[in-house]
N, C-alpha and C positions, 0 to 999 in steps of 0.2 A: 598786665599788672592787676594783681587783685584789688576788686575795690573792699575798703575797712568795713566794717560790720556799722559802725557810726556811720559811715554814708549810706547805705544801702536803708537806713532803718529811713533816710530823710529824703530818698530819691522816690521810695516803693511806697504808692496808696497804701494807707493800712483799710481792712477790709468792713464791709459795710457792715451795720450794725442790724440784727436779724429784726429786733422788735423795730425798729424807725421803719424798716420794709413792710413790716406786718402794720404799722399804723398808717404806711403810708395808702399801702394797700387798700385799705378800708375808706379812707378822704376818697381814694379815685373812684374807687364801686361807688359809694354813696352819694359824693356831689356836693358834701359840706363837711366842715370839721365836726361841726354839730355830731350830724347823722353818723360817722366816723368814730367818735368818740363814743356814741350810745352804744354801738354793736360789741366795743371793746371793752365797754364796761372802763372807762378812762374820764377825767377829765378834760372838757375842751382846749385850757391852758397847759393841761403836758401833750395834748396831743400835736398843738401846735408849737411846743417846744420843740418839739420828735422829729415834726416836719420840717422846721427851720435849721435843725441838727445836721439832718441829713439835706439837704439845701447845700449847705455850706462842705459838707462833706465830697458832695458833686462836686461842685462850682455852678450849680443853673438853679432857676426857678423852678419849680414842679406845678403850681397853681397861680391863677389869675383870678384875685376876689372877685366877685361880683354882687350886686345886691342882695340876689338869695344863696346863698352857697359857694363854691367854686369851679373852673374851671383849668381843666388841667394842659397842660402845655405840651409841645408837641415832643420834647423830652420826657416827659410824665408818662404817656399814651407810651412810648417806646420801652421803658422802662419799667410799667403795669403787665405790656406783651411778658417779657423775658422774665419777670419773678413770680407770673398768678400760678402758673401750674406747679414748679417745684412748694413754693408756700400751701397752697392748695393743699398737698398731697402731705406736706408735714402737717397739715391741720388734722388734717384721717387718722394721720400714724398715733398723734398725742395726744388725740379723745379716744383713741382705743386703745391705747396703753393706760390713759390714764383714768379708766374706768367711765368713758362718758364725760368729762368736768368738762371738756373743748366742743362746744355744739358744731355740727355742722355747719358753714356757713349756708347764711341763704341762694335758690339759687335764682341770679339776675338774669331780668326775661324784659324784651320792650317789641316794641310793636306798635302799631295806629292808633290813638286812643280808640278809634269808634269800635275798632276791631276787638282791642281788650275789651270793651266795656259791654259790649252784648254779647261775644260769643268766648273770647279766651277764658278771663275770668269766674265766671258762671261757669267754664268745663271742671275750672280747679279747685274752684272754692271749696267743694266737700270733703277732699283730701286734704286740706288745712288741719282740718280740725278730726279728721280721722287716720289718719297717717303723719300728721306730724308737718308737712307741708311747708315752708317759711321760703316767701318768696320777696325780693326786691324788682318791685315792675317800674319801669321807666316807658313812657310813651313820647313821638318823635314821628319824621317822616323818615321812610323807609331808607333811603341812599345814603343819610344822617347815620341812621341806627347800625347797620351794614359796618362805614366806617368806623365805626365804634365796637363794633363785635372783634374787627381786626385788632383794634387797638387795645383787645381783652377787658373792654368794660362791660359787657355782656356774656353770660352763658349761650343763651338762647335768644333769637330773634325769630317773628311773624312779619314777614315781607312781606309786601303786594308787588317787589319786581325781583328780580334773580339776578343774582349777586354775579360777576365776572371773576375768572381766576381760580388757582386753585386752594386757595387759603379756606377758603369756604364752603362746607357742603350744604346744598338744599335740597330739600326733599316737599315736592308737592304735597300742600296740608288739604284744600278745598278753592275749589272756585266761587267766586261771586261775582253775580248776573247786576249787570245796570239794569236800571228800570227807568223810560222814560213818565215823570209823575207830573201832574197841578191839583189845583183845587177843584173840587166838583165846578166853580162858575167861571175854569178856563177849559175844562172839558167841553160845557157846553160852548164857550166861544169857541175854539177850536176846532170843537164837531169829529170826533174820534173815525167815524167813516169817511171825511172829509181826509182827518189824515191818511186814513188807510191809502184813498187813491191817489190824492194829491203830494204826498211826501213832505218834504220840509219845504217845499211853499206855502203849506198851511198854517206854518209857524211864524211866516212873517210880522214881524210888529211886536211878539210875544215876550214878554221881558224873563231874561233869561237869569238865573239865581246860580253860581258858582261857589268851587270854593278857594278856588285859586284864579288869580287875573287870566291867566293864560285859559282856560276854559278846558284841562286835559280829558275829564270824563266828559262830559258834553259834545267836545269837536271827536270824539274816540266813537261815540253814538250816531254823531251824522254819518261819519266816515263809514261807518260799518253797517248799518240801516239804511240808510239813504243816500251812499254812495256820492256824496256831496261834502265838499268843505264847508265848516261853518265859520264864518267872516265876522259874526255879531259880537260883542263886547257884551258883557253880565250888565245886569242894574241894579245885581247886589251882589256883592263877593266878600264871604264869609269864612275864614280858615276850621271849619269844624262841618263836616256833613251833616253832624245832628242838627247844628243852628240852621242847615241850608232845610233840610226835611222842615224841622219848624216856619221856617221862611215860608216858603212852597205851601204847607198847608196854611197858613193865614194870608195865601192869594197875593204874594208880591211876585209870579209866574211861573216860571216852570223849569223841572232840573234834568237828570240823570242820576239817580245815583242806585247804590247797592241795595239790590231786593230787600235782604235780611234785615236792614237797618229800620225801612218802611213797613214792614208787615203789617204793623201793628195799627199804622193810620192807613191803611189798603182798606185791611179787615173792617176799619170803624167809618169807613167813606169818609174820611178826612184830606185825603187824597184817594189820586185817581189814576187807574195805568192809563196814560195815553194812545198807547201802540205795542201790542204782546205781537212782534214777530218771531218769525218760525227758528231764527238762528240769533237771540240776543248778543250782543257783545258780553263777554266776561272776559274775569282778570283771574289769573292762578296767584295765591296764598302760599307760600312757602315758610317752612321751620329750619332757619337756617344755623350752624354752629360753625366754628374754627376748626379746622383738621388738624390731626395728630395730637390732640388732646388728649390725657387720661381717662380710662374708664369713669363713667359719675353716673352712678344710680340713683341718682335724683332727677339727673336732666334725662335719663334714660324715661324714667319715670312719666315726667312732663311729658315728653315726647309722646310716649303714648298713649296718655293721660288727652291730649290733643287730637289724634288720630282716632282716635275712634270715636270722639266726641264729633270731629269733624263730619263722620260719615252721616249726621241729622242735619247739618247747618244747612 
């Protein structure tokens, strides 16, 4: 029996509306209505009508307020995957039809802070302002960022671990070397020849500065130099490497961490290497993307834009 054209009109979703996608789009890159609404050149009260439109259109939630911004839902994340690339790609089509009026969007890149802030940043910052450049940088821990790349909130991510599966391709950017460091008045407590022959018995007592509870770069540097477990607990644990390096250099005792981050207080004896062995521990860097994405020469851009910056770091 056919069904009537009046039921079919009340049984069948009617189809979602292009601009609520496009605004929704933007909320989920961004991380706030605010920031959503600026990109679109919108008010934050229609953008948030848009979003509660299309809300209701679903039947679910898409964000979870939070104090600064929002966060989006594990429907939201699903639903960001399967619309960023066809939207994307009509965004190209209708700034180059339409003479330029539709800017490219920016392209979203996240990574370590310490990582962006001494070496990514500084690769790209010239091309901002001489090629046109417009990026949105989000910083995160790596596993974080990773799921997030999946769930198309990201273009580009800078990992410090490799990504499983094949959703994901990474390509080694650079490696960076831990360096065990103190202050010049634990060097001389510790006696750097001292270390040399005695190993990490010479560190007994030595208060250790982290930047996670669990001590991952630290226990990664006995393991691999000294062939020993390290048992000891930090006696200060700080979630940012920089504030650990600043630690360390005003003598509250001794870390591990990334060469490149320290140069700067090596070079000025603010700190001190402890132990230069012959095979340091290092971690490989990876620039990770989504696979089977559309062509984007922007992120192509970055890409290499990175890669050869890499080869000084």
């Amino acid at each position: 029996m056919a069904v009537p054209p009046e039921a079919a009109t009340e049984t069948e979703p009617l189809p979602l509306d292009l601009q609520q996608l496009r605004t929704f789009l933007a909320v989920h890159r961004s991380g706030s209505f605010t920031a959503g609404a600026q990109s679109l050149r919108l008010s934050q009260p229609t953008v948030t009508t848009q979003i509660r439109a299309l809300e209701r259109r679903l039947g679910y939630a898409l964000f979870e307020r939070l104090p600064r911004g929002v966060a989006p839902t594990a429907e939201a994340n699903e639903l960001a995957a399967r619309i960023s690339e066809p939207l994307d790609a009509l965004e190209v089509v209708a700034g180059a039809g339409g003479g330029g009026a539709v800017p490219h969007r920016p392209l979203r890149l996240a990574g370590p802070a310490e990582m962006l802030q001494a070496l990514v940043l500084p690769a790209l910052a010239p091309s901002v302002e001489s090629e046109g450049l417009r990026l949105w940088v989000r910083h995160g821990l790596s596993d974080t960022l990773l799921e997030e790349l999946r769930a198309g909130r990201h273009d580009l991510v800078v990992s410090t671990e490799r990504p499983r599966g094949r959703s994901l391709i990474a390509e080694p950017l650079a490696d960076e070397e831990f360096v065990l460091v103190g202050a010049p008045l634990w060097a001389e407590r510790v006696g750097t020849d001292r270390l040399a022959r005695q190993g990490a018995p010479a560190l007994c007592g030595v208060p250790l500065v982290a930047y996670d509870e669990n001590l991952p770069i630290l226990r990664r540097y006995w393991r691999h130099v000294f062939g020993v477990r390290l048992t000891c607990k930090a006696s200060v644990t700080v979630p940012d490497l920089r504030a650990v390096i600043s630690t360390v250099a005003g003598g509250a005792g001794i870390s591990a961490v990334p060469r490149y981050l320290c140069q700067e207080e090596l070079a000025a004896g603010r700190l001190v290497a402890l132990a230069e062995p012959e095979d340091p521990p290092i971690n490989t860097a990876y620039l990770v993307r989504r696979s089977g994405i559309r062509e984007n020469g922007c992120l192509d851009r970055v890409r290499a834009l990175l890669t050869a910056a890499a080869r000084s770091w």
